[in-house]
KOLLO-739096 format. One line per field, with one value per residue (C-alpha): x, y, z; residue in one letter; residue number from 1. Coordinates in nm, 2 decimals. Layout:
<recs>
xx	(X; ...) $
yy	(Y; ...) $
zz	(Z; ...) $
res	(A; ...) $
n	(NUM; ...) $
</recs>
This chain:
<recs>
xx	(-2.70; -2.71; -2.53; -2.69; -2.31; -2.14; -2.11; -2.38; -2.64; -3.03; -3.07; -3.46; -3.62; -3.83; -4.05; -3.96; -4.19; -4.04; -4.33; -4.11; -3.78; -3.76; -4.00; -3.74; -3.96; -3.84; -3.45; -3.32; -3.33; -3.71; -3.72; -3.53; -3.74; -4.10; -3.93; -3.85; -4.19; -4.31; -4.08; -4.22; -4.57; -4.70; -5.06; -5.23; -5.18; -4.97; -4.62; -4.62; -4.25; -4.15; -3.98; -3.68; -3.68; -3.58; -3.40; -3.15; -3.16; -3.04; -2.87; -3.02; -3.28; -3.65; -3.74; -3.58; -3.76; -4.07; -4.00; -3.93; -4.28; -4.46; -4.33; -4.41; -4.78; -4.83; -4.72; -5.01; -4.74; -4.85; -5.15; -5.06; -5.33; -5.30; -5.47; -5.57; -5.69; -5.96; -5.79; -5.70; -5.29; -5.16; -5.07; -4.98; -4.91; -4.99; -4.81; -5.03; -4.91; -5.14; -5.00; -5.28; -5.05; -4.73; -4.95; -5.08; -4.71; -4.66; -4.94; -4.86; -4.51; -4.60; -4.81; -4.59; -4.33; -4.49; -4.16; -3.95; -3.61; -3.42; -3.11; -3.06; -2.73; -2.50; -2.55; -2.94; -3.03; -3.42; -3.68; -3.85; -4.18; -4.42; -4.49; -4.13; -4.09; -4.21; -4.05; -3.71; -3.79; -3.85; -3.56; -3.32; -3.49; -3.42; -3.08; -2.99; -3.23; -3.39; -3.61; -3.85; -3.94; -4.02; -4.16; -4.42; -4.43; -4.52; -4.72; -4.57; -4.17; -4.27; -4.45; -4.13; -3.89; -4.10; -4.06; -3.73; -3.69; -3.87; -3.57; -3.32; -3.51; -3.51; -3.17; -3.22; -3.11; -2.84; -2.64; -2.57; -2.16; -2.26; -2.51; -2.23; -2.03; -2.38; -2.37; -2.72; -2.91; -2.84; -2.98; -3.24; -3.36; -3.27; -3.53; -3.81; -3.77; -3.81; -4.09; -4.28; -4.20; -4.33; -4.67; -4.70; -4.61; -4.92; -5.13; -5.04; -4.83; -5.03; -4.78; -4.47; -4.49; -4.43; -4.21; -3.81; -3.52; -3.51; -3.88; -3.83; -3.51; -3.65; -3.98; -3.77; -3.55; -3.79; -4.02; -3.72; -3.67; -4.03; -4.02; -3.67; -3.85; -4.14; -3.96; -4.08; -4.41; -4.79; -4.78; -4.47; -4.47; -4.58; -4.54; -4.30; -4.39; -4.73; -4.65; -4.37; -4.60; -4.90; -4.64; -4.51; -4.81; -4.98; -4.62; -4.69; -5.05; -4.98; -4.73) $
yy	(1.78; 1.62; 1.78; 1.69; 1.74; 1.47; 1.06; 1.02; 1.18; 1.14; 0.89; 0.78; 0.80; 1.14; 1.25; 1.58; 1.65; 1.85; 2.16; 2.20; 2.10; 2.38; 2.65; 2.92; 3.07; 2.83; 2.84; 2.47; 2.39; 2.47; 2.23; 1.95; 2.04; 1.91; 1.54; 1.52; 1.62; 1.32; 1.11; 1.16; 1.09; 0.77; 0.60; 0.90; 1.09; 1.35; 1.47; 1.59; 1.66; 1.94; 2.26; 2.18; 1.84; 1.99; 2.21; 1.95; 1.81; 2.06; 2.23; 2.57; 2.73; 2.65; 3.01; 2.93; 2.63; 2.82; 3.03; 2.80; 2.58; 2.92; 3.00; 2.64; 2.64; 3.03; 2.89; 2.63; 2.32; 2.25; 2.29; 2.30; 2.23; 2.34; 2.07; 2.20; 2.11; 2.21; 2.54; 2.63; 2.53; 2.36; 1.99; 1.90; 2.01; 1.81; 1.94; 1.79; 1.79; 1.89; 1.74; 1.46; 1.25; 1.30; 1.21; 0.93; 0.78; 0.87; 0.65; 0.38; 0.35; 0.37; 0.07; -0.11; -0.10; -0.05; 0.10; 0.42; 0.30; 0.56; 0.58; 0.92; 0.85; 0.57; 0.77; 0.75; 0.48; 0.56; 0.23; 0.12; 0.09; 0.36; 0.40; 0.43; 0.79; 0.92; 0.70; 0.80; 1.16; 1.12; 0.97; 1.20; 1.53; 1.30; 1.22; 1.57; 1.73; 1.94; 2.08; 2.33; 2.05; 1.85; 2.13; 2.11; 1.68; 1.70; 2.02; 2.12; 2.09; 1.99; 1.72; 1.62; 1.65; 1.36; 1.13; 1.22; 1.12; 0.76; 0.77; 0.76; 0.56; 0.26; 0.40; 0.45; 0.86; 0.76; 1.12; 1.12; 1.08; 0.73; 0.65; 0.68; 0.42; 0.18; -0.08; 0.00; -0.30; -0.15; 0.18; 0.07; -0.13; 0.22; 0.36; 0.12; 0.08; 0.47; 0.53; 0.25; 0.42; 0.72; 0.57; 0.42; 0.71; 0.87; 0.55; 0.31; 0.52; 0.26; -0.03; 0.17; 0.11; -0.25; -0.25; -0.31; -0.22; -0.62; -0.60; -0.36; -0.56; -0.91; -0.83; -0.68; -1.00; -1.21; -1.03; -0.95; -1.36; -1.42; -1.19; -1.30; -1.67; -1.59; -1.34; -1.39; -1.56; -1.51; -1.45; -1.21; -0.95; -0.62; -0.35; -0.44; -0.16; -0.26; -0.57; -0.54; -0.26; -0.51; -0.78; -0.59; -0.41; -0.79; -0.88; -0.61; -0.66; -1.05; -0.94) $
zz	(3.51; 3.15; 2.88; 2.56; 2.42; 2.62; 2.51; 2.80; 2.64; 2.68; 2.37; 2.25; 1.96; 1.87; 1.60; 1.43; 1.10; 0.82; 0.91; 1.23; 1.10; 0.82; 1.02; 1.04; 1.30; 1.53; 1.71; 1.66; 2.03; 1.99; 1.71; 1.91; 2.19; 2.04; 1.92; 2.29; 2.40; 2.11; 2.22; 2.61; 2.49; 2.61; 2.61; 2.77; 2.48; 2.60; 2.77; 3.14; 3.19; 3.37; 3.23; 3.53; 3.37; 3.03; 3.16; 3.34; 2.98; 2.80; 3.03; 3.02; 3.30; 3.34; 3.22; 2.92; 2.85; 2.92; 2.62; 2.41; 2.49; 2.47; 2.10; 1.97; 2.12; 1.98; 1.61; 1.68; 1.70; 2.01; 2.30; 2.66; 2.93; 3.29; 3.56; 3.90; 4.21; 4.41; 4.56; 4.22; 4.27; 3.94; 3.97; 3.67; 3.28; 2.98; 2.64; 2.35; 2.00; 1.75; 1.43; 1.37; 1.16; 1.39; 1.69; 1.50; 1.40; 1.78; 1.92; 1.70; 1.80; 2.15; 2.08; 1.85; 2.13; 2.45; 2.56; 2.63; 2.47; 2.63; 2.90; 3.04; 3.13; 3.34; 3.66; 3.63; 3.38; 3.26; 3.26; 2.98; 3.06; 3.03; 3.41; 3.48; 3.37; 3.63; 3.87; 3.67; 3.76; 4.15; 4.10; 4.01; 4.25; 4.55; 4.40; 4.38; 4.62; 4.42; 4.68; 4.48; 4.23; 4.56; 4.72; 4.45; 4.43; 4.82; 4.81; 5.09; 5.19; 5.59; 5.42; 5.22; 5.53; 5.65; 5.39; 5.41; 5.72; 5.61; 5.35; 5.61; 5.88; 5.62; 5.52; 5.13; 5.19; 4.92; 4.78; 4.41; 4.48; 4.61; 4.36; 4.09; 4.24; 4.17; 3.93; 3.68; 3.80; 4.19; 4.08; 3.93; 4.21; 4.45; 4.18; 4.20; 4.58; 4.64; 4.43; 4.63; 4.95; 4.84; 4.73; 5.04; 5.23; 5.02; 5.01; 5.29; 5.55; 5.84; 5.70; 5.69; 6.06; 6.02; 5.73; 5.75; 5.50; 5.46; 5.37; 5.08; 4.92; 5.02; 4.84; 4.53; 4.48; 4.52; 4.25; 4.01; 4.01; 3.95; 3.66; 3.51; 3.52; 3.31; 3.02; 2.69; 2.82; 2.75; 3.15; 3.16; 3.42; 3.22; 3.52; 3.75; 3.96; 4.03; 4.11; 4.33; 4.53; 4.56; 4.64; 4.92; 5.08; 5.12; 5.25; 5.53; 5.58; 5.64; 5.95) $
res	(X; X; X; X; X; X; X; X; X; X; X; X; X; X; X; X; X; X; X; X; X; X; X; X; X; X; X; X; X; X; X; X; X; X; X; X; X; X; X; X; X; X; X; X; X; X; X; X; X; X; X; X; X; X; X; X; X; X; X; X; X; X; X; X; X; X; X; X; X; X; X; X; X; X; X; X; X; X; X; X; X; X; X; X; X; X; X; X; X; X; X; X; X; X; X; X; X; X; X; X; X; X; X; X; X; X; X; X; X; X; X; X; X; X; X; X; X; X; X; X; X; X; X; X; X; X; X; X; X; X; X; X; X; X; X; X; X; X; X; X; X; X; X; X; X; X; X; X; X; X; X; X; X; X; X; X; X; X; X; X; X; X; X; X; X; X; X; X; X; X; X; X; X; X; X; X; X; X; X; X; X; X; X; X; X; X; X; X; X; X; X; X; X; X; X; X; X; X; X; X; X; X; X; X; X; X; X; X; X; X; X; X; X; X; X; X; X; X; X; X; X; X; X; X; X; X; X; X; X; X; X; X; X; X; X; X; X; X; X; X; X; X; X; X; X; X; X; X; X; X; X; X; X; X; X) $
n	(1; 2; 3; 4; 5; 6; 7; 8; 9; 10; 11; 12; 13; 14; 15; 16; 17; 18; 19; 20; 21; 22; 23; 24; 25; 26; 27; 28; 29; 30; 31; 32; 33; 34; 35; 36; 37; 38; 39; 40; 41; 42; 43; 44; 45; 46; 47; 48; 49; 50; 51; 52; 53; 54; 55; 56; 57; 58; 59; 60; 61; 62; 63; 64; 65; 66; 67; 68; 69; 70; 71; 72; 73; 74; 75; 76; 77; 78; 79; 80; 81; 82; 83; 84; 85; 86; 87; 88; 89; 90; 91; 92; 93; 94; 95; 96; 97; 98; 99; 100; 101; 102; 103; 104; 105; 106; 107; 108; 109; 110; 111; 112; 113; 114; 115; 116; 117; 118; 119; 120; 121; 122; 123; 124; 125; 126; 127; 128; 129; 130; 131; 132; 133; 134; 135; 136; 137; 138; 139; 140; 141; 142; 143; 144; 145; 146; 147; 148; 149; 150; 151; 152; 153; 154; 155; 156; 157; 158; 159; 160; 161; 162; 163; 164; 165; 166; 167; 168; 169; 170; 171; 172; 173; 174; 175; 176; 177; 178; 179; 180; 181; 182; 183; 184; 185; 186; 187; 188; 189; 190; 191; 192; 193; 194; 195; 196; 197; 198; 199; 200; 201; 202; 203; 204; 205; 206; 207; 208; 209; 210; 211; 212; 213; 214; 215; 216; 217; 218; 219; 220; 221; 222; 223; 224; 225; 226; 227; 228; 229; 230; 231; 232; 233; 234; 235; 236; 237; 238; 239; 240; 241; 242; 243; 244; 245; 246; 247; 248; 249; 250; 251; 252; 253; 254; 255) $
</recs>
């Protein structure tokens, strides 16, 4: 897991205000902890990372992380909201800052730059675009199986065992000593490519039936060229995820 002490560290830009900085209520890991939640706010306002997520950052256990959010949103520095589904099971957290001028400098940064400029580390090299987070982070619990964070991503771990078997079927079941040996541009395309798979395991499983491992890498290349050919263009490519999905389903729904 990433150790925020080594050369490879997580590296992005994060807002710390001086109220948090010299609040000696707060343990400096707490302090550190809410520029990474700014830094992991996008256009939605708010940061949905998991508490296993900052964990493997800062190499410490979920439970500690929980403290630590807990104490900052008692002090008022931030509010954390708790989405649910229909049978009540939580889905998803969103950690909201309440600092109106941090969220402001926050929001207008996110504009400015329209990108996460951030590398979690050679192994698992983290995309720019806003989108790409959470592709980053399905990432890295198949990488490492993390079964209980994909226990909760699939609801239910038969449901995961499945895809898993799509992983291997299409033979992208990579482990994480072979994924080190990747070149960055390899891994991210391993990245991309697996995130589809699981949307269209969700989405589009009917196509998954005609689909090929030539299909998926085929329809990457062939987008990834398209793209390189229009950088720095009115009519550049501004999701490359969307448009390699859409690219590929109407590949598969032409067969």
């Amino acid at each position: 897991m990433p150790n925020v002490n080594e050369e490879k560290q997580v590296a992005y830009y994060a807002i710390i205000p001086a109220t948090i900085r010299y609040d000696e209520r707060l343990k400096y890991a707490e302090r550190l902890l809410y520029g990474e939640i700014t830094a992991l706010i996008g256009k939605e306002g708010y940061c949905f990372a998991t508490n296993s997520y900052f964990a493997n950052l800062y190499n410490v256990i979920p439970g500690t992380i929980s403290r630590w959010i807990s104490h900052l949103s008692k002090l008022g520095y931030i509010n954390v909201e708790l989405i649910k589904n229909d049978k009540k099971e939580i889905t998803e957290r969103r950690i909201y800052i309440t600092d109106i001028s941090c969220r402001k400098i926050v929001q207008d940064t996110y504009k400015q730059n329209s990108t996460y400029p951030y590398k979690q580390n050679k192994q698992y090299p983290m995309s720019q675009k806003a989108k790409d987070i959470k592709i980053d982070r399905f990432f890295y619990l198949i990488i490492n199986n993390n079964k209980s964070e994909l226990k909760k991503e699939f609801k239910e771990i038969q449901i995961y065992q499945e895809f898993y078997e799509l992983l291997i079927k299409f033979e992208f079941n990579y482990t994480e000593e072979i994924i080190k040996t990747f070149r960055d541009e390899n891994i991210e395309k391993l990245k991309i490519i697996i995130y589809t798979l699981k949307e269209m395991f969700f989405k589009n499983k009917r196509l998954l039936q005609k689909a090929t491992r030539e299909n998926f890498l085929d329809v990457y290349e062939n987008c990834k060229g398209f793209e390189n050919s229009y950088k720095n263009t009115e009519n550049e490519i501004r999701n490359f995820f969307d448009y390699y999905y859409t690219s590929l389903v109407r590949k598969l729904e032409a067969k």
